[in-house]
N, C-alpha and C positions, 0 to 999 in steps of 0.2 A: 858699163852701159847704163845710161839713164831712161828706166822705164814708167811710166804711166799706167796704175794700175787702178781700174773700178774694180768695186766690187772683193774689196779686200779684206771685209770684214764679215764676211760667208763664209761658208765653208770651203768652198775650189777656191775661192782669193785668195783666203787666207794662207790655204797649203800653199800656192803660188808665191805670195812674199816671202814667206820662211825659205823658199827654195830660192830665191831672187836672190836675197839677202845672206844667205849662207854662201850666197856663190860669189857675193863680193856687189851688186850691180847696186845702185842707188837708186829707190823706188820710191815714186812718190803717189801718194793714194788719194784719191777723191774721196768722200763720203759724207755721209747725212748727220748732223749735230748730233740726232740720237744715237746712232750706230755704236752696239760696242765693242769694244776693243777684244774681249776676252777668249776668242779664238787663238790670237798672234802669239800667244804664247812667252811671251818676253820681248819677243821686237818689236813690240807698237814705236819704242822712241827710237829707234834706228830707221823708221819712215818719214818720210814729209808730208804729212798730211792737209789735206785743205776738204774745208765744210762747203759744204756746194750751194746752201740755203744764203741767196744771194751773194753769191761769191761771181766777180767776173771768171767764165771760163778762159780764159785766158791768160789768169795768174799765172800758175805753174810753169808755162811758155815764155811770160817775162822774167819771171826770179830763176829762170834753169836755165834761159835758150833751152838750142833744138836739145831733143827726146827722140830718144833711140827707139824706143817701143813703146 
């Protein structure tokens, strides 16, 4: 499943992706240039990340198609 995840680099996100990604699902993460990574534990590169500071929202919908969640 290909899910869409804000907020990934907090603490509920973060547990959320580890549990995404250990489950097999393809998660791709919004966030802020500064935001950092250090919660994820080892899977920040198992995510597809995109910087939101002037980024069209609507990347991750071109480069994926449809998003399951």
């Amino acid at each position: 499943m290909k899910i869409l995840l804000t907020g990934a680099t907090g603490y509920l996100g973060s547990h959320l992706a580890k549990a995404f990604v250990a489950d097999g699902h393809q998660v791709l993460a919004l966030k802020r240039q500064t935001s950092s990574l250090h919660r994820l534990g080892g899977i920040e590169n198992q995510i597809c990340w995109y910087d939101v500071k002037g980024m069209n929202l609507e990347k991750p919908f071109q480069e994926h198609g449809p998003i399951d969640l």
